[in-house]
N, C-alpha and C positions, 0 to 999 in steps of 0.2 A: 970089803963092804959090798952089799947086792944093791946093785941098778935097782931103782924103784922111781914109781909115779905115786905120786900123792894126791889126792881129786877131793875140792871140796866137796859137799854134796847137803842137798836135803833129798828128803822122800815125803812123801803126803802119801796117804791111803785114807779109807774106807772102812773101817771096821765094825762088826754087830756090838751092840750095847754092852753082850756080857763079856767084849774081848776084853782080859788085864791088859795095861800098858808094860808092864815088865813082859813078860811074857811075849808081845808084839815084839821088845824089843830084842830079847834072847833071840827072835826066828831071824830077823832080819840080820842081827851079827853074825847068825849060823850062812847065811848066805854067800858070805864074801868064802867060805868051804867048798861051794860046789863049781865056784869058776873053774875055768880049763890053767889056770894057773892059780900063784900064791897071793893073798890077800889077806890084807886086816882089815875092817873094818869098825870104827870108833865113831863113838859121838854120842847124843843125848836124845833118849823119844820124850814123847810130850802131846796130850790133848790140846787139839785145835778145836776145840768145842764153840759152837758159837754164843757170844755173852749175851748172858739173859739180863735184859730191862724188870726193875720188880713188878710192873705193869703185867708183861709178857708170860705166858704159860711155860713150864717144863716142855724139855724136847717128849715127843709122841713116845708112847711106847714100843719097840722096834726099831726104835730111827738110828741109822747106822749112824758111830762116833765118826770123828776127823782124827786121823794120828797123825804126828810129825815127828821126823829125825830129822837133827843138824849134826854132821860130822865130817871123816876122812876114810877115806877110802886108801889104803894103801897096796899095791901093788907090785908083784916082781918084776923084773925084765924090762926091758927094751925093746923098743921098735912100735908100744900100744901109745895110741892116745886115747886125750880123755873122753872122745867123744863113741870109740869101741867101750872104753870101761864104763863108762856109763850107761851103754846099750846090756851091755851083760850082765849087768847089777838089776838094770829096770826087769830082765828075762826071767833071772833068781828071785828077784823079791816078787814078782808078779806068780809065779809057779807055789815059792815058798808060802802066799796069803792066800791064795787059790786050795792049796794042798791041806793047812789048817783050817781056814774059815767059811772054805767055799766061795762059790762066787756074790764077790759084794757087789757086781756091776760094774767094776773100774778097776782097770790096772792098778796097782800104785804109779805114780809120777816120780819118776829120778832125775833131777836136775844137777850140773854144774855149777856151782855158784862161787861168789867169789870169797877167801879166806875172811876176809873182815866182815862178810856177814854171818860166817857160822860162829866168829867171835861176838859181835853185837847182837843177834837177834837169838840168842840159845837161852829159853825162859830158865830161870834160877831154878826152880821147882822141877827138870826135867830128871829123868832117870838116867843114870850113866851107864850105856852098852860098851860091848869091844867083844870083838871075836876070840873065843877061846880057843888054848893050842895052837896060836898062829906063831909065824916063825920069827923067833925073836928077832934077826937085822928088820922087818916090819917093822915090827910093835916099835923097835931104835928109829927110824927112820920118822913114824909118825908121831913120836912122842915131843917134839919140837913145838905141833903143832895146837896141842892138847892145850 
């Protein structure tokens, strides 16, 4: 069985009007690829849009969306903690929305959080990512978590 770290995580970003959500969430899975080591990467993207009052106007035209992923991060080997895999995820996903969208202004944000909130706060409506071609003790290791 391969030593592995499991890291809950969200990410919040910035994205232009016409980005798709699926598609956000393909890059972001492809991310957990270009670590210096092995990685899965799973979880759910999801607009964080802010909710309009029927009062209130439609967002402006241009106005960059909110995205969000809740998921797991899985990892090979020993010796990292969460708080390196974390830093190397926020590097990748900030390069990886840079590379596609250009700059929105803002890194994406990659946090640790704790397992019962990627269970409780994961909207029903979100899309399911996972990184493809990852190595199947990963994909065994994080599938507990799913």
């Amino acid at each position: 069985m391969l030593d592995s770290l499991i890291v809950p995580l969200f990410v919040t970003t910035d994205l232009p009007p016409e980005a798709e959500l699926a598609e956000f969430g393909e890059l972001l899975a492809g991310t957990a690829r270009v670590l210096d080591y092995q990685a899965f990467l799973t979880g759910k993207v999801f607009w964080l849009d802010r909710p309009e009052a029927p009062e209130q106007h439609p967002a402006a035209e241009g106005e960059l969306r909110f995205a969000g992923m809740l998921g797991y991060l899985a990892v090979s080997g020993s010796g990292r903690s969460s708080r390196e895999v974390v830093r190397d995820l926020r590097a990748a996903a900030g390069a990886a929305v840079a590379g596609r969208y250009g700059d929105v202004g803002v890194t994406p944000a990659v946090f640790a959080i704790r397992d019962q909130d990627v269970r409780e706060r994961t909207p029903d409506s979100a899309l399911a990512i996972d990184t493809r071609d990852a190595a199947a003790e990963l994909v065994s290791a994080a599938s507990p978590y799913l």
